[in-house]
N, C-alpha and C positions, 0 to 999 in steps of 0.2 A: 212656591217658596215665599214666605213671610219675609216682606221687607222692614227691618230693624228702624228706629229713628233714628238711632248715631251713626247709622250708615245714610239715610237720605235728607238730615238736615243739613252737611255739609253743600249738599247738592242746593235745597232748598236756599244756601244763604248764598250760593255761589250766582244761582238766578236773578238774586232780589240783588245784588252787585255788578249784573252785567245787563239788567233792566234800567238800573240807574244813569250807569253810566255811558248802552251807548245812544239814547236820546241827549244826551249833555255833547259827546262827540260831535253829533252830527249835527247838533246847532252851534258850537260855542269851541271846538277842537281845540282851544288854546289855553282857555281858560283854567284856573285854579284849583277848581272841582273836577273839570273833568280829568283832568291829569294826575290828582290822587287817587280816582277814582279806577284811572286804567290801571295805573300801578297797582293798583289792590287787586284788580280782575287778572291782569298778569301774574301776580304773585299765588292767585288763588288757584289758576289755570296751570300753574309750573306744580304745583302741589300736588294737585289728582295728576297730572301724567305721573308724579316720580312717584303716589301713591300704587299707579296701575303697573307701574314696571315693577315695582315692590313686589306686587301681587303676584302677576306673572312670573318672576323668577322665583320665590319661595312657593309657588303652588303645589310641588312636594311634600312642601311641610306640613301642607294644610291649611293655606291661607288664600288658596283657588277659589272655595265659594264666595271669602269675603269680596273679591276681584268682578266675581261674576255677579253677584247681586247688584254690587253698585254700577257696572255697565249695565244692566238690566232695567235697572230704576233709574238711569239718567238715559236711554231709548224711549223708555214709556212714558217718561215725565217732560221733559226736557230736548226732544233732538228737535221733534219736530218745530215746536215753537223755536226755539234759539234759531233756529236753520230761517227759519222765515225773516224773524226780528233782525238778524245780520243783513238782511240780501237789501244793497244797495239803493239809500232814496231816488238817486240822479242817474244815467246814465245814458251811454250815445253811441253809435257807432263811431261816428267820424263828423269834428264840426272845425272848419279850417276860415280863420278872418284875418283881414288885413288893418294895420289899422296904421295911424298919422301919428300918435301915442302906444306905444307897447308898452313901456312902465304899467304906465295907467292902465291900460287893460286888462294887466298880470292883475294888478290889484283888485280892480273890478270881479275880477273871476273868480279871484281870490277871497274876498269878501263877499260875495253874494252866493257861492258855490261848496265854497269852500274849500276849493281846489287846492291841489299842491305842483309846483316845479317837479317834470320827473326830464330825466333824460330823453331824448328824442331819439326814438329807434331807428337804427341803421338802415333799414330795407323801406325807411319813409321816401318820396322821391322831391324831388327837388330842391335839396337843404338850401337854406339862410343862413348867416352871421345872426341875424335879427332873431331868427326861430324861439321859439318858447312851449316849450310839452309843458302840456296840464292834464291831469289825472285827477278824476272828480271821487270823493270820499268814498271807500271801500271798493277800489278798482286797484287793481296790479299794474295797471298798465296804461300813459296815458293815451288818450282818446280825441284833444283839443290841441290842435297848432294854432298858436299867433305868431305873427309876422308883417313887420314892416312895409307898408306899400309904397315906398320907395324903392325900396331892393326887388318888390314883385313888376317892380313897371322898367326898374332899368335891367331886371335879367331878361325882360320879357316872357314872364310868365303868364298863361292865360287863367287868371283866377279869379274870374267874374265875383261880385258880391254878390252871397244867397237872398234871396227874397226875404227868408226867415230861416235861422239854423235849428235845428230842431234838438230836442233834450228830453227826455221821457222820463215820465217818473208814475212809478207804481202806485203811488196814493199819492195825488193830484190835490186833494185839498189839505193835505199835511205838508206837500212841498211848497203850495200856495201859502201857507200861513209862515213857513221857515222865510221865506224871500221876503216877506213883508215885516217879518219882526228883525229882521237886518237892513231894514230901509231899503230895501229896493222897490222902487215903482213897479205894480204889478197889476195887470187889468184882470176884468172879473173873469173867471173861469166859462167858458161856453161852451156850449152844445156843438161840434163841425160834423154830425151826421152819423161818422165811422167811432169819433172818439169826443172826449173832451177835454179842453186845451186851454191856456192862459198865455199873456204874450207879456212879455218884461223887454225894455231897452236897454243895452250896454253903456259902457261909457262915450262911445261914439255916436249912439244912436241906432245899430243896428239891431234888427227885429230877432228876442229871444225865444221861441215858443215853446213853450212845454207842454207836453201832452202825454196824453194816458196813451199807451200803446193799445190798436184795438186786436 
């Protein structure tokens, strides 16, 4: 089946606006550009779904192929890459610190991460008044507790400080160059044998590591 061009340039212009905008996301999430820029990829993305349900319910009438070509041409052109370009610079299992400053670390995390404030899930154990859930850019869920070491020493919790918290990122010298062009101090990236890994200090001084998962 012959794909039409007024059927895959919307696709084609839809790529070259969600190329744009989510490298400007994941550096800069606040800013100017990339806020018009989501707006546009949202508005653009609200458009093909209500194009496809168009399709789908008039595909009686005959308007079934048009439905099926442009799902066909946005599989072969488009899934795969988009599906990769989305998937998360940063991400962790589980990184829990205490600190003397919470503000400040929100902030810290916040700006060097790009983190967001999310709710702290119910089934977490040992809640604080102090607690602070962070969720690192394109995660549902967060991932980061901070929390007051005054509240962890008078509840008596045992929460040893990590040696190094760990943070993985899938392309290591593109997360290396994001941290550095937001000021954050970053050592040079090295070889540990299994993987390769870079180390950044918080606002406290505790050791950040990121690493390529091996």
């Amino acid at each position: 089946m012959k794909v039409r061009l007024w059927v895959i340039g919307p696709f084609l212009a839809y790529l070259l606006v969600f190329l744009l905008w989510f490298p400007l996301w994941q550096h800069s999430p606040h800013s100017f550009s990339a806020r018009v820029l989501g707006i546009l990829f949202g508005a653009m993305t609200a458009i093909l779904v209500a194009l496809y349900v168009v399709g789908v319910f008039f595909a009686p009438l005959g308007l079934g192929p048009v439905t099926e070509i442009a799902i066909k041409a946005y599989e072969t052109f488009f899934g795969d890459h988009l599906r990769k370009a989305a998937m998360p610079l940063f991400y962790t299992d589980s990184v829990t610190l205490a600190y003397s400053d919470v503000e400040g670390a929100k902030r810290w995390w916040i700006e060097a991460f790009g983190c967001k404030v999310a709710k702290a899930p119910s089934d977490w154990d040992c809640p604080l008044p102090s607690d602070v859930a962070l969720q690192l850019p394109g995660h549902d869920a967060p991932t980061i507790l901070l929390n007051a070491k005054a509240e962890v020493e008078q509840a008596g919790y045992d929460r040893p400080s990590p040696l190094a918290s760990v943070i993985f990122c899938e392309k290591l010298k593109k997360g290396h160059e994001q941290l550095a062009s937001r000021g954050v101090p970053v050592g040079p990236i090295q070889d540990g044998g299994d993987t390769q890994f870079f180390e950044t200090r918080d606002s406290e001084g505790n050791v950040i590591q990121v690493c390529k998962e091996p």
